[in-house]
C-alpha positions as CSV (number, residue, x, y, z in Angstrom):
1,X,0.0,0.0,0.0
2,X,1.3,3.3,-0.6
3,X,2.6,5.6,2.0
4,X,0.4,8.7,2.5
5,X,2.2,11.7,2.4
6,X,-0.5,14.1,4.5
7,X,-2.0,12.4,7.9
8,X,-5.1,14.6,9.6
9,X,-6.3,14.1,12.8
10,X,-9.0,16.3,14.4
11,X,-10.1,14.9,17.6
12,X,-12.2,18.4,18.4
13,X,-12.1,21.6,16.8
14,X,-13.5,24.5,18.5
15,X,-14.0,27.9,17.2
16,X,-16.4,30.7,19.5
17,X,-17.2,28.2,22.2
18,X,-19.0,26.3,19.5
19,X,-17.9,22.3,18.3
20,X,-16.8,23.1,13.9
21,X,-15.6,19.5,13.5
22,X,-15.2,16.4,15.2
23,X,-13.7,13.2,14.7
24,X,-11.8,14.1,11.0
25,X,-9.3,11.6,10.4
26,X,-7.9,10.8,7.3
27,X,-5.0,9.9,4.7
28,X,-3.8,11.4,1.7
29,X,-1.7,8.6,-0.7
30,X,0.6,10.2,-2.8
31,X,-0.4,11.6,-6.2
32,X,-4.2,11.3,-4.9
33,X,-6.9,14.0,-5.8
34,X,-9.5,14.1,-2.6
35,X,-12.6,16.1,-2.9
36,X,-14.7,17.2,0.8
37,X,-18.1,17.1,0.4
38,X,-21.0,18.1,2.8
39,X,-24.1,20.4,3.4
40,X,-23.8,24.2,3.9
41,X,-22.3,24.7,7.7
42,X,-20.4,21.4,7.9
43,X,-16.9,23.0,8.4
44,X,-15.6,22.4,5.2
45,X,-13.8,25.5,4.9
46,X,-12.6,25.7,8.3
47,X,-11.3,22.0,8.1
48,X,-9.2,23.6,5.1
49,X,-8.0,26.9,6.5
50,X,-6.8,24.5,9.2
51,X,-4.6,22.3,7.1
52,X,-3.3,25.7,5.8
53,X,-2.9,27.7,9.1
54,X,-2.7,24.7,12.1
55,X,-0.6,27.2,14.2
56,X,-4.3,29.4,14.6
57,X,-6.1,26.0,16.2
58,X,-5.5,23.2,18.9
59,X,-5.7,20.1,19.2
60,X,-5.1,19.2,15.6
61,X,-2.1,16.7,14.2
62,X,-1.0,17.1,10.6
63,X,2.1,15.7,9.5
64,X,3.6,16.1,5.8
65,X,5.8,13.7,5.2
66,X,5.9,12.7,8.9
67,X,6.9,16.4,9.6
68,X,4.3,18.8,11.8
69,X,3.2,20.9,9.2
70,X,2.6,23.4,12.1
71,X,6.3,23.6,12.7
72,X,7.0,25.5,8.8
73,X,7.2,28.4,8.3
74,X,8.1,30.7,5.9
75,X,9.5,29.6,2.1
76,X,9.6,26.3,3.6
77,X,5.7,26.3,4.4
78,X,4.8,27.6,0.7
79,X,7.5,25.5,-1.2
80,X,5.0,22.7,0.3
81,X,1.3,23.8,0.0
82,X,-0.8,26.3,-1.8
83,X,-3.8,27.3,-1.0
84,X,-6.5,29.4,-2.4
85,X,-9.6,30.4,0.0
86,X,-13.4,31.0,-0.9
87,X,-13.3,34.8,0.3
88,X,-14.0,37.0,-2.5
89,X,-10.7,38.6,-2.8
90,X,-10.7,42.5,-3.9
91,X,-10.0,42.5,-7.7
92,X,-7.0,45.6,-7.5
93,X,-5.5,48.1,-9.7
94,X,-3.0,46.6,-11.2
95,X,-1.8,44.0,-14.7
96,X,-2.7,40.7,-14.7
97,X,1.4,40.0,-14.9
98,X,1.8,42.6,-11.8
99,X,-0.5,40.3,-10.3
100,X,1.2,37.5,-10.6
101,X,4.6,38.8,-9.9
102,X,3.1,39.8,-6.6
103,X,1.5,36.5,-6.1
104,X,4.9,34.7,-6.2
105,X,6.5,34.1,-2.8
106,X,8.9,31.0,-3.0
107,X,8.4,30.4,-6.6
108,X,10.7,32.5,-9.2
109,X,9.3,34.6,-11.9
110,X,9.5,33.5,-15.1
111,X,7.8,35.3,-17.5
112,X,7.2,32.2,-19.9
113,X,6.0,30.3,-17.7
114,X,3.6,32.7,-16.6
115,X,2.5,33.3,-20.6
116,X,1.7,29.4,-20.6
117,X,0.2,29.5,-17.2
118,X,-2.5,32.4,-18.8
119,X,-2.5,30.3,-21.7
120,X,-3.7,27.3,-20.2
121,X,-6.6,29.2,-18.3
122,X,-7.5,31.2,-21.5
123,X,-6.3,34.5,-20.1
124,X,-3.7,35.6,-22.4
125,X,-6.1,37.8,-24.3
126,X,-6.1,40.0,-21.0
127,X,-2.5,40.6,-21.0
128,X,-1.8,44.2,-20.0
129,X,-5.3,44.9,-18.5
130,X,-5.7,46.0,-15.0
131,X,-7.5,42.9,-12.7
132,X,-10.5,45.5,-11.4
133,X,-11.8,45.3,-14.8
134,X,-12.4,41.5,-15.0
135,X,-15.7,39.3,-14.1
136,X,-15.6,37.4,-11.3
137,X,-15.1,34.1,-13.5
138,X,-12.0,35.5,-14.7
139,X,-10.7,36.9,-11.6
140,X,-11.3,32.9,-10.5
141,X,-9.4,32.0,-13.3
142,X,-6.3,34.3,-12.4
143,X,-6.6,33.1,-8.6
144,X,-6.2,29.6,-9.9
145,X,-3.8,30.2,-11.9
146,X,-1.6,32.0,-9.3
147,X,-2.2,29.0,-7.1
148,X,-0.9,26.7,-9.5
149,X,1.6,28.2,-10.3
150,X,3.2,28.0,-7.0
151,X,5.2,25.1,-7.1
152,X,4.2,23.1,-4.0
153,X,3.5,19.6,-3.0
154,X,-0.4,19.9,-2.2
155,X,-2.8,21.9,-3.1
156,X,-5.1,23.2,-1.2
157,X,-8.6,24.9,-2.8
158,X,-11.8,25.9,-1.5
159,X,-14.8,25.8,-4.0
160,X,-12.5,26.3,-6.6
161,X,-15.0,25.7,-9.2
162,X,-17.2,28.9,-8.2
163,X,-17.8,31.9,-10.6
164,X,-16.4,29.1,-13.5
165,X,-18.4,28.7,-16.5
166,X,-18.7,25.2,-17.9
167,X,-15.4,25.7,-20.1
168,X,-13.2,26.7,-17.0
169,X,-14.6,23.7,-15.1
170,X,-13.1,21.8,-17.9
171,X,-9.6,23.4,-17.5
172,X,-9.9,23.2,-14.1
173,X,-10.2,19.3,-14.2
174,X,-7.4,19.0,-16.7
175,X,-5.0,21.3,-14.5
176,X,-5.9,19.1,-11.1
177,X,-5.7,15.6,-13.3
178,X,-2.0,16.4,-14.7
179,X,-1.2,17.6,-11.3
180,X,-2.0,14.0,-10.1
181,X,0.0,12.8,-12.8
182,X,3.3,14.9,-12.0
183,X,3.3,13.1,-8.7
184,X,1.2,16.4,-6.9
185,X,-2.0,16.2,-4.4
186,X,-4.8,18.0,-4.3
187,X,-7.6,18.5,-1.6
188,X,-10.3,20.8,-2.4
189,X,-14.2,20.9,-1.2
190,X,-17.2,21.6,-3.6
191,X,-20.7,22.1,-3.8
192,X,-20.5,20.4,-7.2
193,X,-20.9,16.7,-6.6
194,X,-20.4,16.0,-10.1
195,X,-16.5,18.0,-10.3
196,X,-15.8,15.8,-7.2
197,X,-16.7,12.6,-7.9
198,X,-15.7,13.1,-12.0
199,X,-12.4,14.7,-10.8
200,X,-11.3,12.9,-6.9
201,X,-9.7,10.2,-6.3
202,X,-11.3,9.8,-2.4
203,X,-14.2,11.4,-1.1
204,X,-14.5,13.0,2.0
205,X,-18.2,13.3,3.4
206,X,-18.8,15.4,6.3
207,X,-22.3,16.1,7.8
208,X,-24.0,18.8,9.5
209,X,-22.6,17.9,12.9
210,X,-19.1,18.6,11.5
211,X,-18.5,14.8,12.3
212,X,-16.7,12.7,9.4
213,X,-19.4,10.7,7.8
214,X,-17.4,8.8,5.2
215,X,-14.1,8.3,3.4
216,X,-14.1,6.3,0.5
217,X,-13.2,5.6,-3.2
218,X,-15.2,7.7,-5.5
219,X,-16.6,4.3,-7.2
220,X,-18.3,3.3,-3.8
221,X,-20.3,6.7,-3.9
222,X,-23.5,4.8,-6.2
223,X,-23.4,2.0,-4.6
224,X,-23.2,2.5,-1.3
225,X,-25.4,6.2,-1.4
226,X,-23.5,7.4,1.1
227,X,-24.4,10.9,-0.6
228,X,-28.3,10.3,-0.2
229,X,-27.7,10.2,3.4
230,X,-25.2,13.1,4.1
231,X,-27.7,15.8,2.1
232,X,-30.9,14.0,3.2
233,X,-31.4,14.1,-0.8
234,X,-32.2,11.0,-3.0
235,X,-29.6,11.1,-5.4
236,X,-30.3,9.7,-9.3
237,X,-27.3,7.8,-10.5
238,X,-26.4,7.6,-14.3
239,X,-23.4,6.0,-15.9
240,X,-21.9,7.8,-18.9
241,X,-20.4,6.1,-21.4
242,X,-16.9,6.6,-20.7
243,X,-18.0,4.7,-17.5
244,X,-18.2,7.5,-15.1
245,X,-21.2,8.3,-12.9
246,X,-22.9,11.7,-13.0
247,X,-25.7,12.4,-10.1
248,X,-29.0,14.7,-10.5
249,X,-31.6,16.1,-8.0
């Protein structure tokens, strides 16, 4: 079996005298894509701004490559993970390649990979405009592409399918899938079963109480209807015909 490279433990995590999550144990194999799934409130963010800032909580355990991630700092810290947050981030004055330049913290600036990087999210026709101007979809698109530009081990993304139209969904896929294949990981949550269980390798459930309902292989999802149960929806399940499963309401 392989050796996971990211171990979570989350015994109890408090925030405001109130219980966020509880019981959130998990692995993360190397070169694995895992998707957290779970209805509005669950903790699914904070169970991510966790992994990214453990120094701000207690009681949690996370250890990359049997190191305690809490104990990096600095370079070292981003030359591991990057992450990219839910928060609508101010869209400011400034290039799109300004923007990027300042995005760049332990990763060097080269200008042609930065061309390919707007390439593959279909920015390059913005070149030279200032960032305030753009829709939110293609802010989303720059923020991605920032993040993945980073050169890190994990990568870390909350809803990083919103403001996306159905054509940067698609690049978004491809980007996390050649990731995989370059020996990277990705964790990211979603309110878009379909982008998770199309896209992740292992599926994270957890349910109102914050509690870890499930961790499993996507294929397990339809048989098992472990989604019926954490939304408290009944699920319709339809295999495509390149054998993967897409769920409707």
């Amino acid at each position: 079996m392989m050796k996971a490279i990211l171990d979570v433990k989350i015994p109890l995590l408090r925030l405001n005298d109130r219980d966020i999550l509880k019981n959130i144990s998990f692995s993360l194999p190397k070169e694995t894509i895992l998707s957290v799934v779970g209805p509005n409130g669950a903790g699914k963010t904070t169970l991510l701004k966790a992994l990214f800032s453990p120094r701000d909580f207690r009681n949690l355990k996370f250890t990359l490559h049997d190191n305690d991630i809490s104990k990096l700092s600095g370079k070292s810290f981003a030359n591991k993970i990057s992450y990219l947050g839910a928060s609508d981030f101010s869209q400011p004055l400034i290039t799109i390649e300004e923007f990027f330049i300042n995005s760049c913290y332990s990763t060097e600036v080269d200008n042609e990979e930065i061309h390919r990087g707007l390439k593959a999210w279909e920015l390059e026709s913005l070149k030279g405009q200032r960032v305030s101007n753009f829709s939110l979809g293609e802010f989303q698109r720059l923020l991605l592409a920032t993040t993945f530009y980073q050169k890190a081990e994990l990568y870390i993304l909350d809803e990083p399918e919103r403001h996306l139209d159905p054509a940067g969904i698609k690049i978004l896929q491809n980007v996390m899938s050649n990731l995989r294949e370059r020996g990277k990981n990705v964790i990211f949550t979603s309110h878009d079963i379909n982008l998770s269980i199309s896209t992740a390798d292992i599926i994270l459930g957890i349910n109102k109480d914050g509690e870890q309902d499930f961790l499993c292989d996507r294929e397990l999802l339809e048989s098992s209807k472990y989604l019926n149960k954490l939304f408290n929806v009944n699920f319709q399940y339809l295999k495509i015909p390149d054998g993967t499963v897409k769920v409707f309401i």
